[in-house]
C-alpha positions as CSV (number, residue, x, y, z in Angstrom):
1,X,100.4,113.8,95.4
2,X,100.5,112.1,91.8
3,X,96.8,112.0,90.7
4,X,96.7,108.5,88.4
5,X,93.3,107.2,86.4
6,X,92.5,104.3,85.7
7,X,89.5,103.9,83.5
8,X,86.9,106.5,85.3
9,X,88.5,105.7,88.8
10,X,90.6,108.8,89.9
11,X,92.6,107.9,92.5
12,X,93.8,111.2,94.0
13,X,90.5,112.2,94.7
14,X,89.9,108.9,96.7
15,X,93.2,109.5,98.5
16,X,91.7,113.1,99.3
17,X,88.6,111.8,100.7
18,X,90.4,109.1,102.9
19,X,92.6,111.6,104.0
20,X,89.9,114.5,104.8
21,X,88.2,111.9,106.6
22,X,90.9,110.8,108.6
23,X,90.9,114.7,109.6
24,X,87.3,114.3,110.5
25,X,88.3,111.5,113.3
26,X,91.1,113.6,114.7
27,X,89.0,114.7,117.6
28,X,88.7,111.5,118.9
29,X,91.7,109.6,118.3
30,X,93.4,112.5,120.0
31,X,91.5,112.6,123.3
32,X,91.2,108.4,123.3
33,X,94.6,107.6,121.0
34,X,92.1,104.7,119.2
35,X,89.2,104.9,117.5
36,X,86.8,101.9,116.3
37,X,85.2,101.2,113.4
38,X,81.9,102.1,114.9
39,X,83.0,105.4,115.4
40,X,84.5,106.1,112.3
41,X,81.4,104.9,110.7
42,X,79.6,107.9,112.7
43,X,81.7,110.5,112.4
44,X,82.1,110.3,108.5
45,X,78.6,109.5,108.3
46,X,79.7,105.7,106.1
47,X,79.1,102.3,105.6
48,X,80.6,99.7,107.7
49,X,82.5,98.5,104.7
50,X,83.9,102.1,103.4
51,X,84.8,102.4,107.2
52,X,86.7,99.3,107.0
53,X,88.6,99.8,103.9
54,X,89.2,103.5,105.0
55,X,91.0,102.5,108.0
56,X,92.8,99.7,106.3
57,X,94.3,101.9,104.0
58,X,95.0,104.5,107.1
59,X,96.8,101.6,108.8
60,X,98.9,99.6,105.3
61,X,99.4,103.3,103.6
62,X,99.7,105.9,105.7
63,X,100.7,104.2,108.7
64,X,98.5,106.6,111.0
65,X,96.8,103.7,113.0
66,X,97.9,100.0,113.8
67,X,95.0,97.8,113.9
68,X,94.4,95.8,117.5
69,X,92.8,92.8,117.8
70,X,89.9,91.2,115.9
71,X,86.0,90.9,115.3
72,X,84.2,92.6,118.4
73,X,86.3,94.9,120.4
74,X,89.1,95.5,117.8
75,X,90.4,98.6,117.5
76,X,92.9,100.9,115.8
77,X,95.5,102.9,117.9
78,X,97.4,105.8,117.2
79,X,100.9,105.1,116.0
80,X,103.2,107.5,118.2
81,X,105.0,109.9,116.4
């Protein structure tokens, strides 16, 4: 991975967290195959908006979820392999 800065922003280590996070969730979106942003948000122990923007770049980047629905009782579903 091709670490880039911009200013004091160092996006490889950004990409790390997401991606170490993203570990974190594992458990569960292997035994449900979705997770929600509620449960994210406990797992990694985040805000409701770092949870967001972690998943959306999970979903638009590395295409590990696909987001369903929207507002209450949306979710994000494993992408079969």
């Amino acid at each position: 991975m091709a670490e880039t800065t911009l200013g004091s922003t160092n996006y490889r280590v950004k990409e790390d967290r997401t991606q170490r996070k993203a570990d974190q969730s594992g458990p569960v979106c292997e035994r449900e195959r979705k997770i929600t942003n509620s449960e994210y948000q406990k797992i990694n122990s985040t805000s409701r908006y770092t949870a967001t923007n972690d998943l959306t770049e999970l979903v638009e980047k590395y295409r590990i979820f696909e987001n369903v629905g929207k507002g209450a009782g949306s979710f994000y579903g494993v992408i079969a392999e």
